[in-house]
N, C-alpha and C positions, 0 to 999 in steps of 0.2 A: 504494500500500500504506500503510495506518494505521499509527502505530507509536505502543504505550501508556507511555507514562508514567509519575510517580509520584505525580500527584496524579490520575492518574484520565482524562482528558483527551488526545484519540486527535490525533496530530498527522495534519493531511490534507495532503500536502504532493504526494501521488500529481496531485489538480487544478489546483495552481498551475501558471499558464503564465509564462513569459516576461518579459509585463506585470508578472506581480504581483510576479515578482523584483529588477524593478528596482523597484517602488514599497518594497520590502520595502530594497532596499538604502537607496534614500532618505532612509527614515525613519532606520533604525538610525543613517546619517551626522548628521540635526538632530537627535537622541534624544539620542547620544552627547554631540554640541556642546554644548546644554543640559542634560543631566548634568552634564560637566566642568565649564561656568561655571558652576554653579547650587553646586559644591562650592567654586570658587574666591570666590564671594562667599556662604557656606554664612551669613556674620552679619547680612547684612543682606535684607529682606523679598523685593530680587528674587533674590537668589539662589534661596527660594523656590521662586518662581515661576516658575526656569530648571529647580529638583528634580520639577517639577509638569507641567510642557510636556515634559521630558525621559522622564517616567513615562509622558505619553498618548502621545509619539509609541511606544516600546517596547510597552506595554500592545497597541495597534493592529497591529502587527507579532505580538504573539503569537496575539490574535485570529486574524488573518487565517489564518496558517499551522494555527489549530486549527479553522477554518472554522467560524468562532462569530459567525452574520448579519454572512458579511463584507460583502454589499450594502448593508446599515446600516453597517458602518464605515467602509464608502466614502460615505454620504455625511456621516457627521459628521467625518470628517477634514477634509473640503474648509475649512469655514468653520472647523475648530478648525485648522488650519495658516494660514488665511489669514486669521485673526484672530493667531498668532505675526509676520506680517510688520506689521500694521497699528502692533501694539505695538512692535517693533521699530524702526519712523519716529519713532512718538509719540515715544519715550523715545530714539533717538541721535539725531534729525533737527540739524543738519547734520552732525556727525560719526560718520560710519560707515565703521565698520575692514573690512579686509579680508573676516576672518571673517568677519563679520555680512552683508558682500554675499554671499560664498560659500555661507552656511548659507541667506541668500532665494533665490538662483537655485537650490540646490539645494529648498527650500520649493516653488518653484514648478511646478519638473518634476514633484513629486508632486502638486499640486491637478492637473495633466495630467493624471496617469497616473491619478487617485482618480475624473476627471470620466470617464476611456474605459471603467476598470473597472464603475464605476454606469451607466452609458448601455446597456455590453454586458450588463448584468445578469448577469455572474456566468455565462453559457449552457454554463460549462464543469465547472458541477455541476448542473446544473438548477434552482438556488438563485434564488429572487426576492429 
């Protein structure tokens, strides 16, 4: 079942399966992570860039549940999360905290779950 909103915009949450709720949970976890630091270093340029990564992981999550070419979000996520772990070596390589392994293993389960979503095509709306 659709349920309308206030900007117009039908949430389709009726086709998501299982998969997509754990991808959905995923993100909201590194979305969140890179929000919080990106306010905790709000003065300087990466913080930024943790306000920017934090917006596309959310952004994608809302896509998805409004089923707005989530087959396209599945595959631009792949490379824009695993382009967050790339950046992520560049910039602590050797020191990396806890968090920072935590929010990559979590990164990773999602290029998982983003590469079984895009392979299945989505067959659970009919959606290419």
């Amino acid at each position: 079942m659709a349920t309308q909103t206030a900007g117009g915009l039908s949430l389709r949450t009726e086709s998501l399966t299982g998969i997509h709720w754990v991808g959905i949970v995923l993100a909201a976890i590194s979305g969140v992570i890179h929000l919080a630091l990106g306010v905790s270093f709000i003065g300087d340029p990466l913080g930024w860039a943790f306000i920017i990564a934090g917006i596309g992981f959310l952004g994608g999550i809302i896509g998805v549940i409004v089923d707005y070419r989530r087959r396209l979000l599945y595959l631009v996520g792949i490379p824009f999360t695993a382009g967050q772990i790339v950046g992520w070596y560049v910039v602590n390589a050797p020191d990396f905290s806890a968090l920072g392994i935590g929010d990559k293993v979590v990164q990773v389960l999602l290029i998982a779950v983003l590469i079984v979503l895009y392979r299945r095509g989505d067959a659970t709306t009919g959606a290419t």
